[in-house]
C-alpha positions in Angstrom: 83.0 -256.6 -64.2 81.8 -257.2 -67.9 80.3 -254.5 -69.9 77.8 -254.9 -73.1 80.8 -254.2 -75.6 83.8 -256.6 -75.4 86.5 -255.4 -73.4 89.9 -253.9 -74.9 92.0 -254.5 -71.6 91.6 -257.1 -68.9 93.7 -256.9 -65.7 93.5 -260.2 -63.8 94.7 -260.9 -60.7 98.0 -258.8 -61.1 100.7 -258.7 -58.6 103.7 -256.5 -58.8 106.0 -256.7 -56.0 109.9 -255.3 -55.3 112.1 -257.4 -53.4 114.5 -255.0 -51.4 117.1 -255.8 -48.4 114.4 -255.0 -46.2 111.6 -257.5 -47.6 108.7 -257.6 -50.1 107.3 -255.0 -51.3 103.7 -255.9 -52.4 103.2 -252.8 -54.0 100.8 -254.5 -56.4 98.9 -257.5 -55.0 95.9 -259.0 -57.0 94.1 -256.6 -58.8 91.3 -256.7 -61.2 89.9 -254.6 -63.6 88.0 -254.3 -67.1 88.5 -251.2 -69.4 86.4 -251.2 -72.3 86.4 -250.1 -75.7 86.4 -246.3 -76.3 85.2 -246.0 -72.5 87.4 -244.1 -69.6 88.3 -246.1 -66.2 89.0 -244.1 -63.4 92.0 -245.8 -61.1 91.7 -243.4 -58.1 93.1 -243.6 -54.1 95.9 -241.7 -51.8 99.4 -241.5 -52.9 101.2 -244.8 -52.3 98.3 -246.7 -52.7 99.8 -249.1 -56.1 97.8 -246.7 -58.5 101.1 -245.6 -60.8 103.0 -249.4 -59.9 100.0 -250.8 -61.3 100.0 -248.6 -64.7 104.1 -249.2 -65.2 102.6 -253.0 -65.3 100.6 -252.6 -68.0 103.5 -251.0 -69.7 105.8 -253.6 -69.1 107.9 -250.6 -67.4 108.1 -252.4 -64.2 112.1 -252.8 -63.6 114.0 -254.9 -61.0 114.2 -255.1 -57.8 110.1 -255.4 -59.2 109.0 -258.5 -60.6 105.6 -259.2 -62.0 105.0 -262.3 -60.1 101.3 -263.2 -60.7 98.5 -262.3 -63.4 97.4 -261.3 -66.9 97.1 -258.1 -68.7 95.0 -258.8 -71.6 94.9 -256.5 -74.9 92.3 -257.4 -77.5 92.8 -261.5 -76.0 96.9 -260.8 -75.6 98.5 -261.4 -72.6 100.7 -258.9 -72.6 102.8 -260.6 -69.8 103.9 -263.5 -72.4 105.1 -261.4 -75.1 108.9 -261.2 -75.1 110.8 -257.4 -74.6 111.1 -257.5 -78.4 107.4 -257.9 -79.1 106.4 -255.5 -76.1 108.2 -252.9 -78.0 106.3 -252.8 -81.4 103.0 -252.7 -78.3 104.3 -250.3 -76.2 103.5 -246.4 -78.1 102.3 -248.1 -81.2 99.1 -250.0 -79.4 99.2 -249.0 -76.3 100.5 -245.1 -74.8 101.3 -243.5 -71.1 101.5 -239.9 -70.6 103.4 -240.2 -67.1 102.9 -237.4 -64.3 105.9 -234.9 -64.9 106.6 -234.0 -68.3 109.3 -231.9 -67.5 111.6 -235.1 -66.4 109.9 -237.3 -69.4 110.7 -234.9 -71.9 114.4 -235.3 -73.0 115.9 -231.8 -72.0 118.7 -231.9 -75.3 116.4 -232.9 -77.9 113.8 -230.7 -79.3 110.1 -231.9 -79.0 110.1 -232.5 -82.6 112.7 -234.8 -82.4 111.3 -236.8 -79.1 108.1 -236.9 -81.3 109.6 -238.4 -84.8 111.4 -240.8 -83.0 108.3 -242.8 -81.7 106.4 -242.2 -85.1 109.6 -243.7 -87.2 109.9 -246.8 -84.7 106.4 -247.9 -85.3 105.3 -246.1 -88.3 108.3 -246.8 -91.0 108.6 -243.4 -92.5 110.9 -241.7 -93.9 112.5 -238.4 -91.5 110.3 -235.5 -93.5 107.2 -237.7 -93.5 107.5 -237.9 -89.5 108.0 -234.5 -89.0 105.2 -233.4 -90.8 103.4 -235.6 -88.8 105.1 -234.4 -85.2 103.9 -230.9 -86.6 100.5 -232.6 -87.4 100.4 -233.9 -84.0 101.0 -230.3 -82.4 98.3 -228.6 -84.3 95.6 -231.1 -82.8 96.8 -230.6 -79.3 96.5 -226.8 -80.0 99.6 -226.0 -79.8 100.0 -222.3 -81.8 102.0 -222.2 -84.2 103.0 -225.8 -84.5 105.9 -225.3 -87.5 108.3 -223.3 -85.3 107.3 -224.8 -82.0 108.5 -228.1 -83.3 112.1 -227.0 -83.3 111.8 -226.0 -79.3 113.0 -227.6 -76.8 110.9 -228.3 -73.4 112.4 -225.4 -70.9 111.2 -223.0 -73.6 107.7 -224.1 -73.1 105.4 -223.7 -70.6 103.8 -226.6 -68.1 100.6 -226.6 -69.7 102.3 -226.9 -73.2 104.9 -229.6 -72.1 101.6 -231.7 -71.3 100.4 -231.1 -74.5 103.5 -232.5 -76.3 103.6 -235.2 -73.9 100.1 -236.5 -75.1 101.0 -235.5 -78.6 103.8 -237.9 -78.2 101.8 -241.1 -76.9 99.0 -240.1 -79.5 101.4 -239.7 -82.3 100.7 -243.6 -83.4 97.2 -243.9 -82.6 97.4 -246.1 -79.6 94.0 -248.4 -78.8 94.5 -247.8 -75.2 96.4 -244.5 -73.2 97.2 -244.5 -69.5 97.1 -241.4 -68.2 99.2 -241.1 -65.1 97.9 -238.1 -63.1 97.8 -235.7 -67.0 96.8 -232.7 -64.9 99.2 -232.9 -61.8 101.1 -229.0 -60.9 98.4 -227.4 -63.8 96.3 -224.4 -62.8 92.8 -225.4 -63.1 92.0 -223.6 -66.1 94.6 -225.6 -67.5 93.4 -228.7 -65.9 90.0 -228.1 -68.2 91.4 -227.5 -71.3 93.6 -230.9 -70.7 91.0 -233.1 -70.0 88.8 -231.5 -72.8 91.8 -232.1 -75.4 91.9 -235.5 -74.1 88.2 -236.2 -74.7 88.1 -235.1 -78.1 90.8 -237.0 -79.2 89.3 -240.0 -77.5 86.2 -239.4 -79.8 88.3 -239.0 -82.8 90.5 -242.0 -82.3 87.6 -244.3 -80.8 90.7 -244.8 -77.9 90.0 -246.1 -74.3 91.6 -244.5 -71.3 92.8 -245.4 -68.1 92.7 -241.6 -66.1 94.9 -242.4 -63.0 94.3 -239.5 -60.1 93.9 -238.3 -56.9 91.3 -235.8 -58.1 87.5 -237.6 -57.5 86.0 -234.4 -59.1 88.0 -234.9 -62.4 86.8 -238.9 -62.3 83.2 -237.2 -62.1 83.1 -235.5 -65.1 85.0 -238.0 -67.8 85.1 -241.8 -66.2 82.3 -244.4 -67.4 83.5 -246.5 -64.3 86.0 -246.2 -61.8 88.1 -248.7 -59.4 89.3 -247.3 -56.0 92.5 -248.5 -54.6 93.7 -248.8 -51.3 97.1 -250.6 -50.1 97.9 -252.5 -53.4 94.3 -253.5 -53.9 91.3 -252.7 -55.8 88.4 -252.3 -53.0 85.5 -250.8 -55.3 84.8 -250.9 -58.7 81.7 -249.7 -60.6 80.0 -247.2 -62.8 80.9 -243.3 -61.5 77.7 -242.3 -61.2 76.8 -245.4 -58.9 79.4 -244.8 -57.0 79.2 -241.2 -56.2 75.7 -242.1 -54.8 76.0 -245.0 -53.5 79.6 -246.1 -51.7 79.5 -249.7 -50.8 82.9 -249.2 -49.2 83.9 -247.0 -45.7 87.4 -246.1 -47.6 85.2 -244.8 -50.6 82.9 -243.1 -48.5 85.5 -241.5 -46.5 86.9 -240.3 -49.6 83.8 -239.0 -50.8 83.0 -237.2 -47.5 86.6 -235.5 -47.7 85.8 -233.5 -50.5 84.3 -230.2 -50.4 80.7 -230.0 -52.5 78.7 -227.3 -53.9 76.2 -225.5 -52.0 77.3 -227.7 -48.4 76.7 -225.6 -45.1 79.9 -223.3 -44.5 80.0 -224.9 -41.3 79.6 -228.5 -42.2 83.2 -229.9 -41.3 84.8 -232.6 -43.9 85.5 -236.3 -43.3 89.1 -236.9 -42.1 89.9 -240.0 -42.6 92.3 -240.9 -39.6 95.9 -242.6 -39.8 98.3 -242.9 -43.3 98.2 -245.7 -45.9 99.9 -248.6 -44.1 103.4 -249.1 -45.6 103.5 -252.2 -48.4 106.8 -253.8 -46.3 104.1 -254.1 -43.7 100.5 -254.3 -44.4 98.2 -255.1 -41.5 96.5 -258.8 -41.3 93.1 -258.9 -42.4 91.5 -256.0 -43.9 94.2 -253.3 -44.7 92.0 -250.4 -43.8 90.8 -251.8 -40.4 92.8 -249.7 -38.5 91.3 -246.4 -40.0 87.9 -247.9 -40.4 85.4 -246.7 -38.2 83.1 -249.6 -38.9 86.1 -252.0 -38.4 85.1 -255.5 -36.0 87.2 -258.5 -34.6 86.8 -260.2 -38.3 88.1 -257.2 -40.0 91.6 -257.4 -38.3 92.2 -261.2 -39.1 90.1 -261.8 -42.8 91.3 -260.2 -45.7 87.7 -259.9 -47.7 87.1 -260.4 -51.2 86.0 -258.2 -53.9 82.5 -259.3 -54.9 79.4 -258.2 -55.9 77.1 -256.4 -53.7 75.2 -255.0 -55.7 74.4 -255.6 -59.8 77.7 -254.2 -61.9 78.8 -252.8 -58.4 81.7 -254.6 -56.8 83.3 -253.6 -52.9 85.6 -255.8 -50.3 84.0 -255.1 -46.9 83.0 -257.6 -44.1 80.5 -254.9 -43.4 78.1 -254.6 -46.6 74.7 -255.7 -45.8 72.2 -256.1 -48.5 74.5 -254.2 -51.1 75.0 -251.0 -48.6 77.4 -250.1 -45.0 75.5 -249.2 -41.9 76.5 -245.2 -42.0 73.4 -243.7 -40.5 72.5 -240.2 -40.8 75.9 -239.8 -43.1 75.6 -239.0 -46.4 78.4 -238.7 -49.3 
C-alpha cells in the first residue's frame, strides 16, 4: 500500500477488541492502511463494521473494557501506541484532530463555543486568554461562520446543525493538526449542507497541506474527495485502493455489492438495486472462514473454513477473496 510521497500515518495490523461478560469483542481485528501526506483516505462499510472503533484507536480514545491488543499506528515514524497518556495529549488536537459524528453531544452544552475553542488552542498553543480568543474568532471566520465576533459568545442549542459542524471542525483545526479524522462530518445534514461541508473541509485541507481520514457510509461522498479508499467489513479491511480504481473495477463481492446498492445517474427506472442479503455478523460471533461467506453469492466450501488474506490482485489494488482470478471476480453480465 505505498504511495510516491512518504506516508504521514501507517496503520499496521491493528487490533481493538472489548472484553465483556459475554466474551471478546473483536471489534478491530488486523487492519492495515496507509494515509498519505495532504491526500484523503476513504474508510467506508455498514454500520458496525469497526469503521468509528478503528478511528477512536488512532486517537488513543479507546477506553476499557477495550484494549488495544495488537499493532502500530505510525505518525511521521511514531508509534503512537508507545507514547504514554501524557505524551498522547500534547498529539492528540495539536498533531493530530477528530471531528466525531454528533456535534450536538461533543459540544459541551454550558460552555460557549468560544470557550470549547480557547481551551484546545491554550493547551497546545501557550497563549495568553485574549490571544486565544482572537484566534477562536479567527477560526470561525474561516469556517464561514457570519459574524464570527458575537457568534463566539453562543452557546451550541443557539446554533443550527450545519453551524455546530462548523465549530466542531473549527475546533480540531484550531491547532493545525497534520492529520484530521473525520467521523461521518456530514451525518443528519441536508444535502446542501452536506456540500458546503465537504467543500470547507477541502479548502482547508489545501491551506493547511493536512491529510484526512473521511470515515462514511456515503460511497458517493468518497467519489468526489478520496485519493484512495479501504472498505471494511466485520472488523477488517477487505479492499483497499485508489477510488477511481475501485469504482470501476471491484475485486471484492462485498465491494461490488455495495457498489450495485447505490442508485446511479441515468440507470433504467426499472433496473432494480443489489440487496445485499443477511446483517453484518455480530463481532462476539464472527463466522469461521471468510466473514462475508454467508452473504456472498460467490461463496465455496473454502470460503466457510479460510479466512483469506488481503493481498495484491492487482498493481496498487489490494482485496481478500478466495474468489479473484487474474486480479477480477467471476460476476458475468453484472456491472457496478
Amino acid at each position: 500500500m505505498n504511495d510516491t510521497r512518504p506516508p504521514q500515518l501507517q496503520v499496521r495490523d491493528l487490533k481493538t477488541h472489548f472484553f465483556t461478560e459475554d466474551g471478546v469483542v473483536r471489534a478491530v481485528d488486523g487492519i492495515s492502511f496507509v494515509l498519505d501526506k495532504g491526500r484523503t483516505l476513504g474508510l467506508v462499510g455498514e454500520s458496525g463494521c469497526g469503521k468509528s472503533v478503528s478511528a477512536l484507536s488512532v486517537m488513543g480514545l479507546v477506553s476499557p473494557p477495550g484494549w488495544i491488543v495488537e499493532g502500530e499506528i505510525l505518525l511521521d515514524g511514531l508509534d503512537l501506541l508507545e507514547v504514554p497518556e501524557s505524551g498522547m495529549r500534547q498529539v492528540r488536537g495539536n498533531r493530530i484532530s477528530m471531528i466525531f459524528q454528533e456535534p450536538m453531544t461533543s459540544l459541551n452544552p454550558v460552555f460557549t463555543i468560544g470557550n470549547q475553542i480557547m481551551e484546545a488552542i491554550r493547551v497546545h498553543q501557550k497563549v495568553s486568554r485574549n490571544e486565544a480568543r482572537d484566534r477562536a474568532i479567527e477560526m470561525l471566520r474561516k469556517v464561514k461562520i457570519p459574524a464570527p465576533e458575537t457568534r463566539v459568545d453562543e452557546f451550541p442549542h443557539q446554533m443550527s446543525g450545519g453551524m455546530r459542524q462548523r465549530v466542531m471542525i473549527a475546533m480540531a483545526l484550531a491547532c493545525g493538526p497534520e492529520v484530521l479524522i473525520a467521523d461521518e462530518p456530514t451525518t443528519a445534514l441536508d444535502v446542501t449542507i452536506q456540500a458546503q461541508i465537504m467543500e470547507l473541509l477541502a479548502e482547508l485541507q489545501s491551506d493547511l497541506e493536512m491529510s484526512i481520514l473521511l470515515i462514511t457510509h456515503n460511497l458517493g461522498l468518497v467519489a468526489e474527495v478520496s485519493d484512495h479508499i479501504a472498505v471494511m467489513y466485520a472488523s477488517k479491511v477487505v479492499e483497499y485502493t485508489g477510488t477511481r480504481e475501485l469504482f470501476a473495477s471491484p475485486a471484492h463481492p462485498y465491494t461490488h455489492g455495495l457498489l450495485t446498492s447505490v442508485p446511479t445517474l441515468g440507470m433504467p427506472r426499472d433496473r432494480e438495486l443489489n440487496v445485499i442479503p443477511g446483517q453484518v455478523p455480530n463481532p462476539l460471533h464472527f463466522p469461521s472462514g471468510c466473514k462475508f461467506h454467508p452473504r456472498c453469492p460467490l461463496a465455496e466450501e473454502r470460503c466457510q473454513t479460510e479466512e483469506p488474506l488481503l493481498e495484491e490482485v492487482q498493481p496498487g489494488h489490494w482485496a481478500a477473496c478466495h474468489m479473484i482470478e487474474g486480479g477480477s471476480l467471476p460476476l458475468s453480465g453484472v456491472n457496478p
